[in-house]
Legacy VTK file of the C-alpha trace (Angstrom):
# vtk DataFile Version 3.0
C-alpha trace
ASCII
DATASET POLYDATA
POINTS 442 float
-33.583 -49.736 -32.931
-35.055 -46.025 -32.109
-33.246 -43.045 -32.982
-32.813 -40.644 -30.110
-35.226 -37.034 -30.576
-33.501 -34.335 -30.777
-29.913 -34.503 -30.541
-30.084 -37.934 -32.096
-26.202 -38.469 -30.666
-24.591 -36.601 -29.381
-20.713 -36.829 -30.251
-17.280 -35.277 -28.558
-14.667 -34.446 -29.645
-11.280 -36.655 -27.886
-8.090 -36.911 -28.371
-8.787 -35.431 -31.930
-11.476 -38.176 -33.357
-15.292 -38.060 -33.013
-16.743 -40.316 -30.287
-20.424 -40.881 -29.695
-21.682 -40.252 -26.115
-24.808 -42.924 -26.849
-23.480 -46.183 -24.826
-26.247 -45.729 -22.163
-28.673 -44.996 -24.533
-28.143 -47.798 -26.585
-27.969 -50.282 -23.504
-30.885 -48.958 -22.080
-32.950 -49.106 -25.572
-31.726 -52.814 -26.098
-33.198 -53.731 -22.436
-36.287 -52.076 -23.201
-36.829 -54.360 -26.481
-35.720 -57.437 -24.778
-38.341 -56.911 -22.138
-41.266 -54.914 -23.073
-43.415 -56.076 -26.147
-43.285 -53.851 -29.186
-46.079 -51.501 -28.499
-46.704 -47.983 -27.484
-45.959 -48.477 -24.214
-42.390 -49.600 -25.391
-41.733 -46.243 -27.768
-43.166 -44.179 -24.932
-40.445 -45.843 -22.581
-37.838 -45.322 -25.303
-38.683 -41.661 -25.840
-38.533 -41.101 -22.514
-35.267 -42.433 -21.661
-33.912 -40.298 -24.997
-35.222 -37.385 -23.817
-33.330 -38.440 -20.488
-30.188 -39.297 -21.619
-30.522 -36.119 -24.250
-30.490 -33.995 -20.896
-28.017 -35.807 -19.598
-25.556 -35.232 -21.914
-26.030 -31.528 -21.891
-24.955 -31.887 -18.564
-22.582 -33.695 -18.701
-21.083 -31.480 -21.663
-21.841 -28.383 -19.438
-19.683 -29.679 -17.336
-16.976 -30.446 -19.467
-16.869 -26.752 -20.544
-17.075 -25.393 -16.931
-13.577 -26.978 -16.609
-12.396 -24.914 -19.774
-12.664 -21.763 -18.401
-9.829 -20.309 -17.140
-11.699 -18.323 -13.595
-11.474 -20.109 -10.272
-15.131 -20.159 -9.666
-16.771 -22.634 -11.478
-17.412 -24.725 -8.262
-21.103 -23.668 -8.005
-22.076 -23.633 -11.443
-20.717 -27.543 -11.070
-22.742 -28.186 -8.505
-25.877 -26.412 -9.471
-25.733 -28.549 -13.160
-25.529 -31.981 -10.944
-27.859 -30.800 -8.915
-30.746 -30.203 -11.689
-29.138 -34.012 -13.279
-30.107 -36.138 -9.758
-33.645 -35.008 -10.528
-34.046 -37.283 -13.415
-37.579 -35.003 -14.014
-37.905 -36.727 -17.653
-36.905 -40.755 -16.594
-38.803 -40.197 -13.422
-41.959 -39.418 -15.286
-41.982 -42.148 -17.374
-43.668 -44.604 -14.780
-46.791 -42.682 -16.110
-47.050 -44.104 -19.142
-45.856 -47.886 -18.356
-48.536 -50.194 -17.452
-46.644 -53.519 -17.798
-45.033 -55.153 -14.730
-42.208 -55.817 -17.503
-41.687 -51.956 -18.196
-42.583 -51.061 -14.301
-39.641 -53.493 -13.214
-36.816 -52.209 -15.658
-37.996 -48.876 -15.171
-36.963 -49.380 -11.036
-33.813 -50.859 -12.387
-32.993 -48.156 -14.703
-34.102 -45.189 -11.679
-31.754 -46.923 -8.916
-28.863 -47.543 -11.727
-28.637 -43.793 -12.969
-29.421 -42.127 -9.167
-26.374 -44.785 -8.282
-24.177 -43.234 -10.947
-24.918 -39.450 -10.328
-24.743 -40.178 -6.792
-21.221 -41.419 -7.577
-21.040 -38.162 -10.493
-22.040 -35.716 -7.566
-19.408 -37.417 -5.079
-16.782 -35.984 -7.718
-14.893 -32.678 -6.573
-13.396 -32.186 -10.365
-14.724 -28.525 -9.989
-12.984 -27.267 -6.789
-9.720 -29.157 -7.854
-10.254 -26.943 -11.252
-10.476 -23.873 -9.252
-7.532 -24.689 -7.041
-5.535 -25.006 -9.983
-6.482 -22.433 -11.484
-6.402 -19.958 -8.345
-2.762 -21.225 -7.939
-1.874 -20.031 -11.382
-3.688 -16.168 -10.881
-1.786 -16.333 -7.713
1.835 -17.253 -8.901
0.680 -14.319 -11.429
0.577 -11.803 -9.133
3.001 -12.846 -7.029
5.292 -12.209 -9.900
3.617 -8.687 -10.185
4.775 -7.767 -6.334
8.085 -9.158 -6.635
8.998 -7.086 -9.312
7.804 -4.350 -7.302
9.807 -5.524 -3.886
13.080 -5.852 -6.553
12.756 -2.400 -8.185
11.800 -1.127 -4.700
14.727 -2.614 -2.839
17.161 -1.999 -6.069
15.805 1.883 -6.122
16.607 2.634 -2.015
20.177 0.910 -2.307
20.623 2.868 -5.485
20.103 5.704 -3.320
22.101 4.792 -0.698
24.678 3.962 -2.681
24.656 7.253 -4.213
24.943 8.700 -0.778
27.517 6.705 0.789
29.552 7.340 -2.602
29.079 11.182 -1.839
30.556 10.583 1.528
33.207 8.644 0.349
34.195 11.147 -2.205
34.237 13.205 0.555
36.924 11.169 2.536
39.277 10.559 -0.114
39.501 14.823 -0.865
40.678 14.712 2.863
42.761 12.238 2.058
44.083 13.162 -1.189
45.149 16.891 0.027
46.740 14.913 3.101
48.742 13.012 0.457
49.408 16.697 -1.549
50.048 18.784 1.377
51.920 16.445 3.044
55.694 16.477 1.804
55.259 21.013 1.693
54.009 20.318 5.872
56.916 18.362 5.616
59.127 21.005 4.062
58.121 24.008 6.378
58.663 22.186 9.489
62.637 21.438 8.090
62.832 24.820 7.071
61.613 26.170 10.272
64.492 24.200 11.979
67.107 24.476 9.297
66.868 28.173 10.159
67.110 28.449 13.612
69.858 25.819 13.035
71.976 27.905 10.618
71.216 30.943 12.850
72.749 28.879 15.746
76.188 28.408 13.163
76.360 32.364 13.046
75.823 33.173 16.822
77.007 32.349 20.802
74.417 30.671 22.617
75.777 30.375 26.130
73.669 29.481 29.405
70.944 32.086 30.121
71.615 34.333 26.821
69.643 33.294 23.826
70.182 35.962 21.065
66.650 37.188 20.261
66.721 36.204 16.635
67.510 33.055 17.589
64.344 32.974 19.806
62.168 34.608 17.452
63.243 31.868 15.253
62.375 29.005 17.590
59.542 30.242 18.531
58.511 30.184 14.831
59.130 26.605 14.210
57.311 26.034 17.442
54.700 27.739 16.149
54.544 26.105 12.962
54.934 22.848 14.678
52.087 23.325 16.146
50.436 24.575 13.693
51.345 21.136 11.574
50.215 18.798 14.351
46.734 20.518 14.611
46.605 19.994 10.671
47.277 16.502 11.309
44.972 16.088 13.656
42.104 17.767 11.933
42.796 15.293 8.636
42.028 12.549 11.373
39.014 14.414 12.798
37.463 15.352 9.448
37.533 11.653 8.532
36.489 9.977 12.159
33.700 12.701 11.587
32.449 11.297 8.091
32.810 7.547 9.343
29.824 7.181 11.176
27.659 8.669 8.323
29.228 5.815 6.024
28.388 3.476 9.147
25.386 4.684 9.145
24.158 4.424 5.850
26.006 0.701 5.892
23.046 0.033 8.846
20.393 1.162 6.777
21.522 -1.210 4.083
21.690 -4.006 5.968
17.744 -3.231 6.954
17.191 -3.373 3.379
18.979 -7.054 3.291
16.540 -7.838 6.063
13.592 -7.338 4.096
15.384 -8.896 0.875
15.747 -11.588 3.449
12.548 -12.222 4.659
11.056 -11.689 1.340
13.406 -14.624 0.274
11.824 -16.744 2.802
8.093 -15.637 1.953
8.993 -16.641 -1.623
10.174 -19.606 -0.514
7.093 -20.798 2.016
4.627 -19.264 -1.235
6.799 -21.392 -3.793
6.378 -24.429 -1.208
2.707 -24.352 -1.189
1.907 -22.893 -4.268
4.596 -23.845 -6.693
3.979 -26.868 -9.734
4.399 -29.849 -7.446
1.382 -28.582 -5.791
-0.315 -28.084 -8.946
0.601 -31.383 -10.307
-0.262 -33.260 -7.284
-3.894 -31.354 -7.216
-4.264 -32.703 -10.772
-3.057 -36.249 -9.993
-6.037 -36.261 -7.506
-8.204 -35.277 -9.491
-6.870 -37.494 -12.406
-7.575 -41.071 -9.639
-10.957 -39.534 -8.616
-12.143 -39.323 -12.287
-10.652 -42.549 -13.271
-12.384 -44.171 -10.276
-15.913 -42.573 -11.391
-15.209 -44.582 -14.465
-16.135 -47.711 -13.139
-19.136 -46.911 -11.638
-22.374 -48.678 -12.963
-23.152 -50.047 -16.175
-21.101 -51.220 -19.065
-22.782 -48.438 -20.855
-22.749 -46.023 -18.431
-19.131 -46.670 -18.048
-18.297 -45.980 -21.750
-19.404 -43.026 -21.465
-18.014 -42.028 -18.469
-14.755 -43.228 -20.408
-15.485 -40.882 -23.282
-16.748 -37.668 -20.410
-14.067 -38.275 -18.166
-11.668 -38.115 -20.885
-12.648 -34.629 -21.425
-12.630 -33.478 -18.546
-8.782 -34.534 -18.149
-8.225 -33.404 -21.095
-9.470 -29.563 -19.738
-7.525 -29.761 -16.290
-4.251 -31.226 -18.471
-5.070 -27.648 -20.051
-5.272 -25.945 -16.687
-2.239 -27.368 -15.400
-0.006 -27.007 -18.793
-1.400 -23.327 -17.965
0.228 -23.015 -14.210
3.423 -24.636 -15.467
3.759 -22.419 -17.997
3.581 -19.037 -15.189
5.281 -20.847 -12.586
8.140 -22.013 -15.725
8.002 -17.540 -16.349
8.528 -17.267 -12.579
11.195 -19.646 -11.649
13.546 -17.975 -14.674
12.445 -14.768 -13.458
12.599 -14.858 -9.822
14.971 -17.879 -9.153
18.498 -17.431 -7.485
17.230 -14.423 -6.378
13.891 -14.675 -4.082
14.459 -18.656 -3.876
17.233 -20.451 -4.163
20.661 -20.075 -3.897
21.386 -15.945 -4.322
23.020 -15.557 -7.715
26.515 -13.541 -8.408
24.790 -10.791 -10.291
22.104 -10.461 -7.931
24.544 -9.961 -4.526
26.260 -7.284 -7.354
23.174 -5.305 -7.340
22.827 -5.739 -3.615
26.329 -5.411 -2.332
28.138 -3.496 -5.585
31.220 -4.967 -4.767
32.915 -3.932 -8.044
32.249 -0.176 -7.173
33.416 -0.405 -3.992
36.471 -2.256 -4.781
37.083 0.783 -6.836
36.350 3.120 -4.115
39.424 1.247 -2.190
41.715 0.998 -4.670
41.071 4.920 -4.641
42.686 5.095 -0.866
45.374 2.686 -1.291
46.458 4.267 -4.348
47.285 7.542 -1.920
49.861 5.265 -0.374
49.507 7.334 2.567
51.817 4.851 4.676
54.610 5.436 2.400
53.681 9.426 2.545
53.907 9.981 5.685
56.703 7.499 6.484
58.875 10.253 5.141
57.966 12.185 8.630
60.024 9.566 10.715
63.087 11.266 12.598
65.949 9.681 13.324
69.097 9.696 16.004
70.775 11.983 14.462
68.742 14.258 13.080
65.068 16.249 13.252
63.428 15.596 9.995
66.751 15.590 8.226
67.993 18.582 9.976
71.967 17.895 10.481
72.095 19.175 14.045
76.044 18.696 14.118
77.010 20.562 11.358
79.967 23.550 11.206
79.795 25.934 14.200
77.618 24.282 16.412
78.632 23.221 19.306
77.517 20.758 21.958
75.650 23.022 23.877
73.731 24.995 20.913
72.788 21.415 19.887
71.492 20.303 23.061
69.785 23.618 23.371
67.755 23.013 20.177
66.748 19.760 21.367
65.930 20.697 24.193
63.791 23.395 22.966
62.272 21.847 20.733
61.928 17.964 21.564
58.406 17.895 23.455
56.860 19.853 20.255
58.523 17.533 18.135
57.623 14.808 20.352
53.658 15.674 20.034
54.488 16.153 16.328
55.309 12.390 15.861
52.645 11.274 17.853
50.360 13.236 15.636
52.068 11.387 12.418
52.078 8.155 14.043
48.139 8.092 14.900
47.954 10.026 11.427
49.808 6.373 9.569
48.240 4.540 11.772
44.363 5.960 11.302
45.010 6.208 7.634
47.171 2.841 6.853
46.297 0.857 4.362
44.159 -2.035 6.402
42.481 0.723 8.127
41.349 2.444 4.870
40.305 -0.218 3.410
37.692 -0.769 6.427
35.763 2.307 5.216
35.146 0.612 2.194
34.705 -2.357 3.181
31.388 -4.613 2.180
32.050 -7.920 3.917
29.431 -7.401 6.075
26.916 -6.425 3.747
27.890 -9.727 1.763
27.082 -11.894 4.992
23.794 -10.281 5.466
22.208 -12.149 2.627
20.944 -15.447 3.474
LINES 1 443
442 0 1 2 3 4 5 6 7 8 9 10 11 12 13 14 15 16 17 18 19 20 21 22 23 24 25 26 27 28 29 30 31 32 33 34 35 36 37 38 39 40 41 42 43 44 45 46 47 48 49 50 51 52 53 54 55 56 57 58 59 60 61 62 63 64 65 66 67 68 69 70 71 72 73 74 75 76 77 78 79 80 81 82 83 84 85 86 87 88 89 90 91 92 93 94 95 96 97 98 99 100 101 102 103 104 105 106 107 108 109 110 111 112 113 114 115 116 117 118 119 120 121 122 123 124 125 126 127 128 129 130 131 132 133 134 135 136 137 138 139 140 141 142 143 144 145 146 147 148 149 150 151 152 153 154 155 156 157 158 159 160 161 162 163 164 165 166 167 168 169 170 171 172 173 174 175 176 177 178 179 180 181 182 183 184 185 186 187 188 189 190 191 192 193 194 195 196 197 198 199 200 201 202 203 204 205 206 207 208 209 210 211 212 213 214 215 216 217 218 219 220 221 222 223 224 225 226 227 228 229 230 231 232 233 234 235 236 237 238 239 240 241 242 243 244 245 246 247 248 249 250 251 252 253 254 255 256 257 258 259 260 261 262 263 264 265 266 267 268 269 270 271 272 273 274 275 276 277 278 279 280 281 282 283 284 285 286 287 288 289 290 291 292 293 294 295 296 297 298 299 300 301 302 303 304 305 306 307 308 309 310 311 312 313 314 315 316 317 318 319 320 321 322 323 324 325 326 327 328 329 330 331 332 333 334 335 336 337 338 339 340 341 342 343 344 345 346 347 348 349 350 351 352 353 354 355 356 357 358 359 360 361 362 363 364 365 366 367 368 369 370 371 372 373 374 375 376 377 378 379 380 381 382 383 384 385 386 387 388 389 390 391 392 393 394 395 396 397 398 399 400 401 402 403 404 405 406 407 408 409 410 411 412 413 414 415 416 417 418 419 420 421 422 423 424 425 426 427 428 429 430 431 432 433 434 435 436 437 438 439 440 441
């Protein structure tokens, strides 16, 4: 038997054991001695298919390696090696030096056998499935890269608004809070205002159309600071109906920020859809049936090898793939429950902060406002707890003081009552409240 020149065989390396690439070869060289008589025409036909399947196998091994690399352009390259192969320039010469209609013939048989097999070779898109594989991979890559970006984005401009609304807030509960101080001395001077006018009245005649004018004065000075404590009242109210829409406000702009968190959810999604590892896998699996089809094309030899090429070339894309799985592995622990997927606890805490702002309300209902300003209710039988029937009083004096003093009184609880109502517990707990926020992430 003839040694190949050259590489005499050429061997790769599979699966972690040496195997010869020389089936062809040999099957070709015992066809050639079965056929054409030992001569020089028979070592000229032997050198030439060595030389042959010496080039062949650089191909072949050339492309082996294309499907190492790790950049998604390799498809060319691919094509341009199996393009120089279906030349055959070295077998296809050969007819030049055979005279016999013995070497002729297998010659013909040997041309049509190895264009059939490159034809089938060229037929193989192993290269493009390579660089979709590998072009999924860069892009799951830097699709991580602008996530991170989105989150720290999104994260930084609700940390700011956060910061904001807290200012506001902080703002609302020192109106609040001096409410809840100042209440019970408002309380206090409006008592004392009437207490005096009432112990004036114990001293003095009132009788129809002569009011002493100390006793007016002093009327007209809880009047005065009547009305001075319902315009205090009201301007609690106002101060905080003027700071709600800012918090509403802000509240808006968050949502808009869930929008985008939303629809960058769903881009995730649609990206993870069509370029996640059950993509990659199934791009592999066809490549995996196309190569293991190319395997039986042709001879028994040119089979074998096929086995042992083919082998490597799975071997390289198993490579490529392990590769993906690995980033897309990084990018589901990264990214999961929070741009796909169900959104996780921690990440609506970032969003939404609910522990802060269950804080911030505990804040107001810790003022207990309700109970504060409960103390303001008036009774039957007295203004503010103002004994109106005490020693020295009489009938008329009594009914004079209510008189006088009823309709300012009057617009005094109605400024409490909206005051409870505005600042009761349910209604405080509405400026704080994040329920919407929570339902705007999908």
């Amino acid at each position: 038997m003839y040694l190949r020149i050259g590489v005499l065989l050429v061997v790769c390396l599979l699966a972690g054991h040496v195997v010869a690439l020389d089936a062809r070869y040999e099957e070709m060289v015992e066809q050639i001695e079965d056929e054409v008589e030992d001569s020089a025409e028979r070592e000229a036909f032997i050198e030439a298919v060595s030389e042959y399947i010496e080039e062949r196998d650089e191909a072949l091994l050339a492309l082996v390696e294309l499907i190492k690399e790790e950049d998604d352009d390799v498809e060319s390259a691919w094509l341009s090696i199996i393009s120089d192969l279906r030349d055959l320039p070295v077998l296809s010469d050969a007819d030049d030096d055979l005279t016999s209609d013995a070497a002729l013939e297998l010659w013909d048989t040997f041309m049509e056998e190895e264009e059939e097999w490159v034809s089938a070779l060229i037929d193989l898109e192993t290269a493009a499935y390579h660089d979709d594989l590998v072009a999924l991979r860069i892009r799951l890559q830097n699709m991580t890269v602008l996530l991170d970006q989105k989150w720290d984005g999104l994260l930084n401009d609700d940390g700011q608004l956060d910061q904001r609304e807290l200012r506001v807030m902080a703002d609302i509960y020192a109106i609040l809070a001096r409410l809840a101080q100042e209440s019970d001395g408002q309380r206090q001077r409006v008592r004392n205002s009437i207490q005096i006018v009432a112990e004036l009245l114990g001293t003095v005649d009132v009788i129809s159309g002569a009011v002493p004018s100390d006793v007016a004065n002093a009327i007209n000075q809880a009047i005065g600071i009547i009305a001075e404590t319902v315009k205090t009242y009201n301007g609690y109210m106002t101060a905080v109906e003027e700071l709600r829409p800012q918090m509403r406000e802000l509240a808006g702009q968050e949502l808009g920020l869930l929008v985008i968190f939303n629809e960058t959810r769903r881009d995730t999604q649609l990206f993870v859809d069509e370029n996640g590892y059950p993509v990659m896998k199934e791009l592999y699996d066809d490549a995996e049936a196309e190569l293991e089809r190319f395997e039986g094309v042709g001879t028994s030899g040119q089979r074998e090898d096929a086995g042992v090429i083919v082998g490597l070339i799975i071997d390289a894309l198993e490579d490529r793939l392990a590769e993906g799985g690995d980033i897309f592995n990084a990018f589901v622990k990264k990214h999961e429950l929070k741009f796909f997927g169900p959104v996780g606890p921690d990440i609506r805490e970032h969003l939404v902060d609910t522990k802060v702002w269950l804080e911030q309300a505990d804040s107001l209902t810790d003022l207990d406002l309700e109970r504060v300003l409960s103390t303001w209710r008036s009774d039957a039988n007295g203004f503010f707890g103002v004994s109106l029937s005490g020693s020295g009083i009489t009938d008329y004096e009594r009914e004079f003081l209510e008189d006088s003093l009823s309709a300012d009184l009057e617009d005094l609880q109605e400024a409490i009552d909206e005051a409870g109502h505005a600042f009761s517990t349910q209604n405080l707990l509405l400026i704080a409240d994040r329920r919407e926020l929570e339902e705007g992430i999908e």
